[in-house]
C-alpha positions in Angstrom: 52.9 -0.3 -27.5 51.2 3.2 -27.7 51.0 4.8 -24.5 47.4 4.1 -23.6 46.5 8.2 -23.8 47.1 8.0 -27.5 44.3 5.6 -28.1 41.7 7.2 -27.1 39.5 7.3 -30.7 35.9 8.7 -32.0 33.4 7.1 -30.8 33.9 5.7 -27.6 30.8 7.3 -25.5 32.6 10.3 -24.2 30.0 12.7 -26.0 28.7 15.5 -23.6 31.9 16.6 -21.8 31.8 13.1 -19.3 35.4 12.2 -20.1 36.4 16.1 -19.4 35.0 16.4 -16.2 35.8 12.8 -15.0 39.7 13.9 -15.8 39.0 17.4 -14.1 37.5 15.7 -11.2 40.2 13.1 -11.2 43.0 15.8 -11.3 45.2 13.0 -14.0 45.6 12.5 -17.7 45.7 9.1 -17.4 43.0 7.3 -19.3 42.9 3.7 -20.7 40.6 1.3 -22.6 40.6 -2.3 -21.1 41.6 -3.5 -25.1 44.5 -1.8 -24.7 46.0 -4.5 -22.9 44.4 -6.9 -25.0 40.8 -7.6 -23.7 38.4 -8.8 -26.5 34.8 -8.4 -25.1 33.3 -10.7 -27.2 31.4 -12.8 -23.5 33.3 -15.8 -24.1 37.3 -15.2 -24.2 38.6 -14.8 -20.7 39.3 -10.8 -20.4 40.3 -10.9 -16.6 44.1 -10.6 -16.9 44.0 -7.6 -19.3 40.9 -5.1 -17.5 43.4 -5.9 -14.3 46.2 -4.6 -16.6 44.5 -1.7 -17.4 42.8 -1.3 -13.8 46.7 -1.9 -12.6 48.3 1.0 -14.6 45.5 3.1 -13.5 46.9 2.6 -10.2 50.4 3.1 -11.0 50.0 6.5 -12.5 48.0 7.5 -9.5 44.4 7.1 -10.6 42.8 7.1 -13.8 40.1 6.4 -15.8 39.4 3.3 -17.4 36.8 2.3 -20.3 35.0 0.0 -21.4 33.7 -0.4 -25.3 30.2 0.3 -25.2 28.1 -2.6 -27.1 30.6 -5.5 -26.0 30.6 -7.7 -23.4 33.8 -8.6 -21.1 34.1 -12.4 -19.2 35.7 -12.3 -16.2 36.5 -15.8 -14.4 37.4 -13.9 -11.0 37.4 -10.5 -9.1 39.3 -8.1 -10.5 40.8 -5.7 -8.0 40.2 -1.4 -8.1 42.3 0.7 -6.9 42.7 4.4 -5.4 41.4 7.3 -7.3 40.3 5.5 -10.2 37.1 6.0 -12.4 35.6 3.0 -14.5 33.9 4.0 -17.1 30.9 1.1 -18.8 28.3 2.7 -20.2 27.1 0.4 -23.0 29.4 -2.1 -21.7 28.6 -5.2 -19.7 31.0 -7.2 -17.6 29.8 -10.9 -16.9 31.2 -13.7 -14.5 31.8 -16.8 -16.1 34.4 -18.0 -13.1 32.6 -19.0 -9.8 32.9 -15.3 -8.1 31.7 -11.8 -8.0 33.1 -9.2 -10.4 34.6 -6.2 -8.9 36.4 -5.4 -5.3 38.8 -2.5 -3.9 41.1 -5.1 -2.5 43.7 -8.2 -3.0 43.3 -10.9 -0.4 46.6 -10.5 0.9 46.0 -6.8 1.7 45.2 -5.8 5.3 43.5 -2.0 6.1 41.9 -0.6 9.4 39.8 2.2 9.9 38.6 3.9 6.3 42.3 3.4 4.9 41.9 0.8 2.1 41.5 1.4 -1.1 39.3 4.9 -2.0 38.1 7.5 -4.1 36.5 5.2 -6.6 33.8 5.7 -9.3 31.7 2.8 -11.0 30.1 4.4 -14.1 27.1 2.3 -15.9 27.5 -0.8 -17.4 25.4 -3.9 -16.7 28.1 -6.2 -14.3 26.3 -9.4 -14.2 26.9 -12.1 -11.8 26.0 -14.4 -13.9 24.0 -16.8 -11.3 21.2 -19.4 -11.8 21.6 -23.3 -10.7 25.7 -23.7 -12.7 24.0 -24.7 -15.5 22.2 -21.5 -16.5 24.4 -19.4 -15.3 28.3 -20.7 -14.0 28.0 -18.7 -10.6 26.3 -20.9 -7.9 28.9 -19.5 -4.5 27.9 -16.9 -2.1 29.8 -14.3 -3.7 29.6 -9.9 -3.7 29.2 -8.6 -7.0 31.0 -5.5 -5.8 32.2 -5.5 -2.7 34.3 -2.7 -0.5 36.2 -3.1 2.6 37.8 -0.1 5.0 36.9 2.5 2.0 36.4 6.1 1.5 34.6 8.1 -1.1 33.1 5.4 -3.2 30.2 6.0 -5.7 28.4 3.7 -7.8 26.0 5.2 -10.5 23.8 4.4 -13.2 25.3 0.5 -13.1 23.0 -2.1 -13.3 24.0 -5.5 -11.6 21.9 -8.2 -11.7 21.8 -12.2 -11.1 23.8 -12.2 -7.6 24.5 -15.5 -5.9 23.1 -15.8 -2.4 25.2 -13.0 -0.8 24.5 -8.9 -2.3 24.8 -6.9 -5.4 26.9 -4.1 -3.7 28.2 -4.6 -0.3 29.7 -1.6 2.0 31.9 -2.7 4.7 33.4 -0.5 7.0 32.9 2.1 4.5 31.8 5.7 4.5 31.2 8.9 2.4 29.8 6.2 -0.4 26.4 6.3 -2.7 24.7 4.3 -5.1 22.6 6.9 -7.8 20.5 5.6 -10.1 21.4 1.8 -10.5 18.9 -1.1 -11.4 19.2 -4.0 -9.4 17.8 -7.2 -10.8 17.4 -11.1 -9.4 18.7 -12.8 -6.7 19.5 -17.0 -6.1 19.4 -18.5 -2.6 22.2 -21.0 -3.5 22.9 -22.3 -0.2 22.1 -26.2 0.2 19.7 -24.7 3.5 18.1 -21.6 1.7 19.7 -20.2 4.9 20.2 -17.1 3.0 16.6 -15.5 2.0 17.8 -12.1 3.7 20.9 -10.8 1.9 20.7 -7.7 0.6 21.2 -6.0 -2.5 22.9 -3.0 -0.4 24.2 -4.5 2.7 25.7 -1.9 4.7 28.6 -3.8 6.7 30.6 -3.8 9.9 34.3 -4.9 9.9 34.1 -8.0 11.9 35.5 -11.4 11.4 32.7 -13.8 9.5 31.2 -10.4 8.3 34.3 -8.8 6.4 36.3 -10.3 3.5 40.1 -9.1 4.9 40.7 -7.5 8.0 41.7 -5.8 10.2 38.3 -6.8 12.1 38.3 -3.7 14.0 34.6 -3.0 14.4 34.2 -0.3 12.2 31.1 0.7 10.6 30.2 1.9 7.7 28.7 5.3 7.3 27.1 7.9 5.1 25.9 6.1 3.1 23.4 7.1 0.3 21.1 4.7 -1.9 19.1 7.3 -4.2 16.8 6.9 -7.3 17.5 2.8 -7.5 15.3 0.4 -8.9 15.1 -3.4 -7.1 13.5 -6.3 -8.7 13.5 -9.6 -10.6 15.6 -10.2 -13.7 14.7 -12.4 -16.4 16.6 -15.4 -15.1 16.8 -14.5 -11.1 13.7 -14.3 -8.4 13.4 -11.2 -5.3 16.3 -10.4 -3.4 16.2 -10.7 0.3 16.1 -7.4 1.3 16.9 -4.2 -1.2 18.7 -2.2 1.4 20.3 -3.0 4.7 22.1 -4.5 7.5 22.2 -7.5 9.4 25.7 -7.1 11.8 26.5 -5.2 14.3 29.1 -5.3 17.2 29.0 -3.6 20.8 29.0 -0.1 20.9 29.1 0.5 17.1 26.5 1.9 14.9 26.0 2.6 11.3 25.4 6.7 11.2 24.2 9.2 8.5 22.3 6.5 5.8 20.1 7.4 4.1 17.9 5.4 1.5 15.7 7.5 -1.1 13.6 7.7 -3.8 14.0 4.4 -4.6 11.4 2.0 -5.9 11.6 -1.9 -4.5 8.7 -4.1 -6.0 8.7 -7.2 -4.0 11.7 -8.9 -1.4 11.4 -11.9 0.0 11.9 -10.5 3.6 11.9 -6.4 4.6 12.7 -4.4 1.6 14.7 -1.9 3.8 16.0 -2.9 7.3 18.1 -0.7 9.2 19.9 -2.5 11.7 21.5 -0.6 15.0 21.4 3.0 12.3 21.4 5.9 13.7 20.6 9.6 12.0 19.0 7.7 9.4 16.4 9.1 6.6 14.1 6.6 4.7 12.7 8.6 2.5 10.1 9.0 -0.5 10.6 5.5 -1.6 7.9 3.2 -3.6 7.9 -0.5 -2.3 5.0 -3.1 -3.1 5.2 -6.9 -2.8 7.4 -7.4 0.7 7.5 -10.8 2.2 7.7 -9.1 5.7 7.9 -5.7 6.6 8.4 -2.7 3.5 10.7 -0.7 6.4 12.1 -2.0 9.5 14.7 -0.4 12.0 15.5 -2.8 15.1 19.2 -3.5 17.1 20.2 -6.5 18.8 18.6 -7.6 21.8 20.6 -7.2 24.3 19.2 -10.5 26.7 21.1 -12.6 23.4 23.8 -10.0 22.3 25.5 -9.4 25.2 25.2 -5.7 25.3 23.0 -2.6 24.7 22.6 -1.2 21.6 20.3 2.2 21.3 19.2 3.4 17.8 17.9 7.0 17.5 17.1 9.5 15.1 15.4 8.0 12.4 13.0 10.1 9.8 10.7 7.7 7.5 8.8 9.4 6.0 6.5 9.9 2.6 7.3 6.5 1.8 4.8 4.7 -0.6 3.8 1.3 0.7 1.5 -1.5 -0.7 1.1 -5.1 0.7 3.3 -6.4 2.9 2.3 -9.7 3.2 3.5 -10.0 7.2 4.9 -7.8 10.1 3.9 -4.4 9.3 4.4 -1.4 6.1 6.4 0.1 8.7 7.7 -1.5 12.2 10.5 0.1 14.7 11.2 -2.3 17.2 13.7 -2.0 20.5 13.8 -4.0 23.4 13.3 -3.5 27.3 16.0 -1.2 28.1 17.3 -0.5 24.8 14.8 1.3 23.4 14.8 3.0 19.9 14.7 7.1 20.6 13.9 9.9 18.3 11.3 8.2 16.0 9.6 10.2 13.7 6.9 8.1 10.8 5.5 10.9 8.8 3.9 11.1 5.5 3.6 8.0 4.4 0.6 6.1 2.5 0.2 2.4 2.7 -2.7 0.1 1.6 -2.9 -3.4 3.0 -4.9 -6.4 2.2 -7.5 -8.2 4.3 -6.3 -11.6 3.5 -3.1 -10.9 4.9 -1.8 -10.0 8.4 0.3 -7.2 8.5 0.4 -3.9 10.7 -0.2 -0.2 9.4 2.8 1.1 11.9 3.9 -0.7 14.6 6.4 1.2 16.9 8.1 -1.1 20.0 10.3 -0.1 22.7 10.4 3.6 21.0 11.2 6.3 23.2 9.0 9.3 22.6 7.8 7.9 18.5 5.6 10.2 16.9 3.5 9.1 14.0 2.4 11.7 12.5 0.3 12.4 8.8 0.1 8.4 7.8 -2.3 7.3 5.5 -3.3 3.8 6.7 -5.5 1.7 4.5 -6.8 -2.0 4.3 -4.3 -3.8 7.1 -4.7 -7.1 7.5 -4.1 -6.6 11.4 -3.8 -3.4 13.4 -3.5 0.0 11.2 -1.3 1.9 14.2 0.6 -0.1 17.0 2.2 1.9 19.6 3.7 -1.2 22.5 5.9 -0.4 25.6 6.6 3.1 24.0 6.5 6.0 26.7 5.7 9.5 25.4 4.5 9.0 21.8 2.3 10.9 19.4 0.0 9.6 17.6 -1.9 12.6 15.7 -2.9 13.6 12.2 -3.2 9.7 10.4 -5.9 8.6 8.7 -6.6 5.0 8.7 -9.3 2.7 7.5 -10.7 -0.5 6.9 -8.2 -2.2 9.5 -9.2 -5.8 10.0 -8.3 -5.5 14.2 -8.2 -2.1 16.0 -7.8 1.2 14.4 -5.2 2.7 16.8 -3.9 0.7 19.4 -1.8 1.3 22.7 -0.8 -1.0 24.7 2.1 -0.8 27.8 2.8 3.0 27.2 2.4 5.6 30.0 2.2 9.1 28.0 0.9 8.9 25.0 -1.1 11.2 23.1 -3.8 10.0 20.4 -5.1 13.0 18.7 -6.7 14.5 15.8 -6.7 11.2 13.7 -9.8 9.9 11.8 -10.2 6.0 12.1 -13.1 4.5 9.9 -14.0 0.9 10.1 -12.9 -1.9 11.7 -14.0 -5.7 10.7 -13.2 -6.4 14.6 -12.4 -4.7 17.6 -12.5 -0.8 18.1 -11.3 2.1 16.3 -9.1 3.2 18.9 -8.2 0.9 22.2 -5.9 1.3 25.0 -4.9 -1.5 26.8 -2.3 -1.8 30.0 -1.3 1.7 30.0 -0.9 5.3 31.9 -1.8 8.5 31.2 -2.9 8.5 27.5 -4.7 11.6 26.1 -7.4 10.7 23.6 -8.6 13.7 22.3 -10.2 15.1 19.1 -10.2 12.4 17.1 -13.0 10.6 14.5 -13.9 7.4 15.0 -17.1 5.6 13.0 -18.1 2.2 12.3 -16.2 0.0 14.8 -16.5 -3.5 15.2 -17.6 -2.9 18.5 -16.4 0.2 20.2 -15.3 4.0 18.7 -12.8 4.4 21.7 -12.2 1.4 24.4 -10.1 1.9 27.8 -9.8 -2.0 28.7 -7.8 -3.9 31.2 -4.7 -2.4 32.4 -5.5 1.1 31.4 -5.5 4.1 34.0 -5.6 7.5 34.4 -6.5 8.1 31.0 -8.2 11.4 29.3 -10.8 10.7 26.8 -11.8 14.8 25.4 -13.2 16.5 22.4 -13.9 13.5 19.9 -16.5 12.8 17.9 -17.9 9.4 17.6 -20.0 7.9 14.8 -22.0 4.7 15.3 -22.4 3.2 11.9 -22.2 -0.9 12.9 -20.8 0.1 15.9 -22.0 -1.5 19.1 -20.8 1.3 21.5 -19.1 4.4 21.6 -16.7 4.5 24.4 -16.5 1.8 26.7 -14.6 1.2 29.8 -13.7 -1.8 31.2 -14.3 -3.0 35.1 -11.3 -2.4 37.3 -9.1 0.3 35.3 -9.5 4.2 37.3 -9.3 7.1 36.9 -10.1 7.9 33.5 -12.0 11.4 32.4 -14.2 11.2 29.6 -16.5 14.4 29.2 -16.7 16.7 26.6 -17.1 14.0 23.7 -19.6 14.3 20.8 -21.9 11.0 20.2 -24.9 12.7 18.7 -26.8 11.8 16.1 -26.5 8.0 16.2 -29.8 6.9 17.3 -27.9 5.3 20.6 -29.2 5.1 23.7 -27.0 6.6 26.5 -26.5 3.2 28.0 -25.5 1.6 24.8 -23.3 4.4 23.8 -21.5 4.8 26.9 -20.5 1.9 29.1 -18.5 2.7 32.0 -16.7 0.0 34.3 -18.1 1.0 37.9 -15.9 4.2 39.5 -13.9 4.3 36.6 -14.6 7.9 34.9 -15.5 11.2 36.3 -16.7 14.6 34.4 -14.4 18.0 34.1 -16.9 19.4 36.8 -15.5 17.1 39.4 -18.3 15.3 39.8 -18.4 11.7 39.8 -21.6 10.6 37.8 -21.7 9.1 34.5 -22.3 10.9 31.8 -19.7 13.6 32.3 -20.9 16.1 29.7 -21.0 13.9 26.4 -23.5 14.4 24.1 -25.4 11.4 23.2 -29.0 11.3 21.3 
């Protein structure tokens, strides 16, 4: 046989310099096509044995590049197994399962790795690697099975690959992985094989942990993946496969162990049948600039274990989502952050982002929970089926800058914060409730803001709330019943200095104070405290 250098021919998709400088990157001469060792890639004949061939020599010259013929298609009854430093190479190509498993993993069953030590340094170039799932009839893979799948892994890249028709489990899993990305890839159709439908969550991109039941070998050593990068990807339905659960994230997570540096960009997700990006005990994490319509529950959601059930307290912080493009999720909220009493999530910042609701639904604009110091900042909140901003149990947030309108409940709403600040935001309509409420809480700052056309109040201090500053905003009536309104009970609140002119109110309709609950800036203890109202 030729040594598998000399076959290299004309026209097998190297135009443009790729082969060059995935050799120079490679730092090898050792390049192979799969039909070398005798694969046929005609979809039917069985080509597993010789792409391992090829994928095997790669590995025993010390990396290498192996190709696929563009045009053809390669059957594959079970994983094949890549190894360090090697590049595949499919564009034009596609690899399809016709065995009852995924496609592609960096290990062998009997192979054991800790830490990031397994196999590494590994591209996947193009090609369309379909699992091959529908019901076993339509399509022979009905297991939970990876399409690609990497374990205790360094260095790992995936681009312009498209995998599609996955069996209940996820198109590209990352355990215990780091330095890995996925550019520019098309994920398409998903099938909930399990006898249960127990598994409506998996994820296209699951970013894994290296625990027993999670991880495919061991050593179950708890490690995390981490830098991870999804960028520029496309998730949706294929022509044979429905939603996935989720496009991107995590569902594991172990004491003391947290997935760090992810980021998920620029990506557009149209429709999941749960979140379309959960992040799942991440920490310095960036969701950014994506485009994602059609979610079952929320578009983005961060959360970590509760620690009454796990066992232990688990603290994510640091997380940027922002100028995200949301439409519709049909329950939970565009965009929710949720921690729990005494594990709060810190360092929350929701900038940027434009999402539009509908009515008939009963999702949240942004709902924040258990965040230590969130700021929301810049949203565009439109049409919500529920709240448009939720700050609960969050101590020293910011809530400044959004826009938000047409929200079927409140506007703005905090509840069970101390030290909050709403300001300089323009809420417009509410089909119930009040543009901006405050309920059980300390210490919030309600100042400069525009409210019109509440359900019943512009701004409402109701039970629970204390201490609380009400400056500087302007209130418009429209169908409003009242301006600001205090409740019976709370104390010392301030609210002077507001603007309610020009509404045709009468004082006592458009400010209604709970007896000894406000006084004016002067000191003084009368109602009015220098609003205007006429």
């Amino acid at each position: 046989m030729s040594t598998p250098v000399d076959m290299w021919r004309p026209g097998m998709d190297i135009t443009g310099g790729r082969l060059q400088y995935m050799l120079e990157r490679l730092n090898t001469s050792s390049t192979v096509n799969v039909e070398t060792f005798g694969a046929v890639g005609d979809g039917i004949t069985d080509d597993t044995a010789s792409i391992q061939a090829a994928l095997d020599f790669a590995n025993e010259s010390g990396g290498g590049l192996v190709q696929f013929t563009p045009g053809k298609t390669y059957a594959v009854s079970t994983f094949l197994v890549v190894y360090d430093y090697t590049t595949i190479y499919a564009y034009g190509a596609t690899i399809k399962a016709i065995g009852n498993s995924g496609l592609l993993r960096n290990f062998r069953s009997d192979e054991t790795f800790s830490a990031y030590d397994g196999h590494s340094h590994i591209q996947i170039l193009g090609g369309i690697w379909d699992g091959n799932a529908f019901n076993g009839s339509t399509g022979s893979v009905t297991a939970m099975t990876n399409v690609m799948g990497f374990v205790h892994s360094a260095d790992i890249t995936i681009r312009d690959a498209t995998i599609q028709n996955v069996s209940s489990s996820h198109g590209v899993e990352f355990n215990s992985t780091e330095n890995a990305k996925v550019v520019n890839c098309n994920f398409l159709g998903y099938q909930d094989n399990t006898p249960d439908s127990s598994r409506q969550y998996a994820e296209a991109v699951q970013i894994d942990i290296a625990v027993s039941g999670s991880a495919s070998i061991g050593a179950f050593d708890s490690t995390p993946s981490r830098n991870i990068l999804v960028d520029g990807c496309y998730f949706g339905v294929s022509a044979r496969c429905g939603k996935f659960g989720r496009a991107v994230g995590s569902h594991t997570l172990a004491s003391g162990k947290y997935y760090y540096g992810i980021q998920v960009v620029n990506n557009r997700i149209e429709g999941t049948i749960q979140e379309g990006i959960r992040g799942y005990g991440w920490r310095r994490a960036s969701v950014a600039n994506n485009v994602i319509s059609g979610t079952g529950y929320s578009a983005i959601a961060m959360t970590h274990p509760n620690p009454s059930g796990a066992g232990y307290n688990a603290n994510s912080r640091n997380i940027a989502i922002t100028g995200n493009t949301i439409e519709r999720p049909a329950t939970d909220s565009g965009i929710r952050c949720i921690g729990y009493s005494g594990a709060t999530i810190d360092q929350v910042v929701i900038s940027g982002n434009s999402m539009v609701g509908n009515a008939a639904d009963s999702a949240n604009g942004v709902h924040v929970e258990y965040c230590s110091r969130p700021v929301v900042t810049a949203n565009n909140v439109a049409s919500m089926g529920s709240t448009g901003i939720y700050n609960n149990s969050c101590d020293g947030g910011s809530i400044t800058g959004n826009t938000v309108k047409s929200s079927a409940s409140n506007g703005i709403n905090v509840n069970g914060s101390t030290g909050t600040v709403v300001s300089g935001n323009s809420v417009d309509t509410t089909t119930t409730n009040h543009c901006i409420f405050v309920g059980a809480s300390n210490d919030v700052l309600i100042s400069g803001n525009r409210t019109t056309n509440a359900g019943v109040a512009g701004i409402r201090l109701s039970t629970g709330a204390n201490d609380c500053t009400v400056t500087g905003n302007r209130v418009v009536k429209g169908s409003s019943t009242n301006g600001i309104s205090t409740i019976s009970g709370t104390t010392g609140h301030t609210v002077a200095n507001n603007d309610l002119s020009g509404n045709g109110w009468s004082v006592a309709a458009a400010l209604v104070f709970g007896a000894a609950a406000t006084t004016s800036f002067g000191g003084g203890t009368s109602s009015p405290g220098f609003n205007l109202v006429s």
